[in-house]
N, C-alpha and C positions, 0 to 999 in steps of 0.2 A: 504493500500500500504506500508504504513512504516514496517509493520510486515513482509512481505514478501520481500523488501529488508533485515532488521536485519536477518531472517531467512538464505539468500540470503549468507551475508557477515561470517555469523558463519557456513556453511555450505563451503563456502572457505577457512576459515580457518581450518579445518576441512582435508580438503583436503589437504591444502598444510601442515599442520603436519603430515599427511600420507605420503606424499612425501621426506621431510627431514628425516623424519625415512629411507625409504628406502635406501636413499642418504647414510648417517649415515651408518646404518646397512652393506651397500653393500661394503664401501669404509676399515669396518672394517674387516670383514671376507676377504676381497680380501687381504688386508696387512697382515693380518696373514697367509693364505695360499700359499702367495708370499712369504715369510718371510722363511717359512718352505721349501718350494720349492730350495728357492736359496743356504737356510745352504744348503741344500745337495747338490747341484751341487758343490758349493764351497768346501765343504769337499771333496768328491769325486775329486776332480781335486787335492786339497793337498795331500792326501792317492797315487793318480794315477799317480803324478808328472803333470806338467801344460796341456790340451789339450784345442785346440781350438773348440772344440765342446762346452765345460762348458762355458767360456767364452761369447762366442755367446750368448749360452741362460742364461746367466747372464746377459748382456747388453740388450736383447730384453725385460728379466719380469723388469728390472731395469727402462727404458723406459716406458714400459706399464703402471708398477708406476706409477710414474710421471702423466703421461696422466690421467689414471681414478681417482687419489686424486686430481688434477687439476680440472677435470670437478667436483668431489663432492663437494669439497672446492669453486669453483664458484655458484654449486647448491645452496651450503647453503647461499651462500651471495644475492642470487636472493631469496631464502626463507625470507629470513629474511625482505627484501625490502618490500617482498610481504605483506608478516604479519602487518608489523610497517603499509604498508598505510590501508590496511583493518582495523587496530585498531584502527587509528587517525579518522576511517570514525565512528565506532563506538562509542568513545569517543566525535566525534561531534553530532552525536543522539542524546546520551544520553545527552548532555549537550544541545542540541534542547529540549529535551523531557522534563528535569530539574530532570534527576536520575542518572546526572555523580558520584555522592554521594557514588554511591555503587561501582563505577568501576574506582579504581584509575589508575590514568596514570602511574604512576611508572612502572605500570610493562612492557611497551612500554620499558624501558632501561634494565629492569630484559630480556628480550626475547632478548635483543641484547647480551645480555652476555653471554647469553649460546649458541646460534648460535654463539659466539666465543671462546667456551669454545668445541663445536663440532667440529671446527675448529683447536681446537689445537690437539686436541686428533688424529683428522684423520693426521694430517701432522706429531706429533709425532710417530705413529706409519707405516708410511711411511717411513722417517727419519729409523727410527729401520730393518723396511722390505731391506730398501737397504744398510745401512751402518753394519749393522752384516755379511750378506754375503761377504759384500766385506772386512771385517776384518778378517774373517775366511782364505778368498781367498787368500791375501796378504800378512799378518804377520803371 
C-alpha cells in the first residue's frame, strides 16, 4: 500500500508541474502578444491623431490583462500550496520509512522560490504588456 500511495503522490506532483507550466507558458505568450497588439493600436492612434476606437481596445486587452495574469498568478500560488503539502506528505514517509537521508527538505523552500520567481516574471511582463502601450499612446 505505501508504494502505491508514494506512487500516488509523485504522480501529483507530476501533474501539477504540468499544470504550472501551462499557467506559466500561457500567461507569457499572452503578455507578449498583448504587448505587440496594443504598441500598434497605440501607434496607430499617434500617427492617426486620437480615435476612440484605439482607445477602446486598449482599455478592453488592458483589462483582459489584468484578469488572465491575475488568474495565472493565483494559479501558481495554489500550485505551489499544492506541491509544498504533497512534499511534506512525502518527506513524512520517508522519515516513516527512515530514508529522509536522501530527500532533503530544503528544497520545500527552493520550490517556493521559484513559484515566486514565476510570479514575478509573469507580472513583470504584464506590467510591460500595459505600460508601453500606454506610453506610446500618451507621451
Amino acid at each position: 500500500m505505501l508504494t502505491e500511495v508514494h506512487d500516488h503522490i509523485i504522480n501529483e506532483l507530476g501533474q501539477s508541474s504540468r499544470t504550472d507550466t501551462i499557467f506559466v507558458v500561457t500567461a507569457v505568450i499572452f503578455n507578449l502578444i498583448v504587448l505587440g497588439i496594443n504598441s500598434g493600436v497605440s501607434a496607430a492612434a499617434v500617427d492617426n491623431g486620437s480615435y476612440a476606437a484605439g482607445d477602446v481596445i486598449l482599455i478592453v486587452f488592458i483589462t483582459v490583462t489584468i484578469l488572465i495574469n491575475t488568474i495565472a498568478v493565483t494559479a501558481l500560488y495554489l500550485g505551489r500550496r499544492t506541491r509544498s503539502l504533497l512534499l511534506q506528505g512525502l518527506v513524512a514517509m520517508y522519515h516513516d520509512n527512515e530514508v529522509a537521508r536522501y530527500y532533503s527538505g530544503e528544497l520545500l523552500s527552493n520550490y517556493g522560490i521559484r513559484y515566486l520567481l514565476f510570479a514575478g516574471v509573469i507580472i513583470a511582463l504584464a506590467l510591460t504588456a500595459i505600460l508601453v502601450p500606454l506610453i506610446i499612446r500618451f507621451v
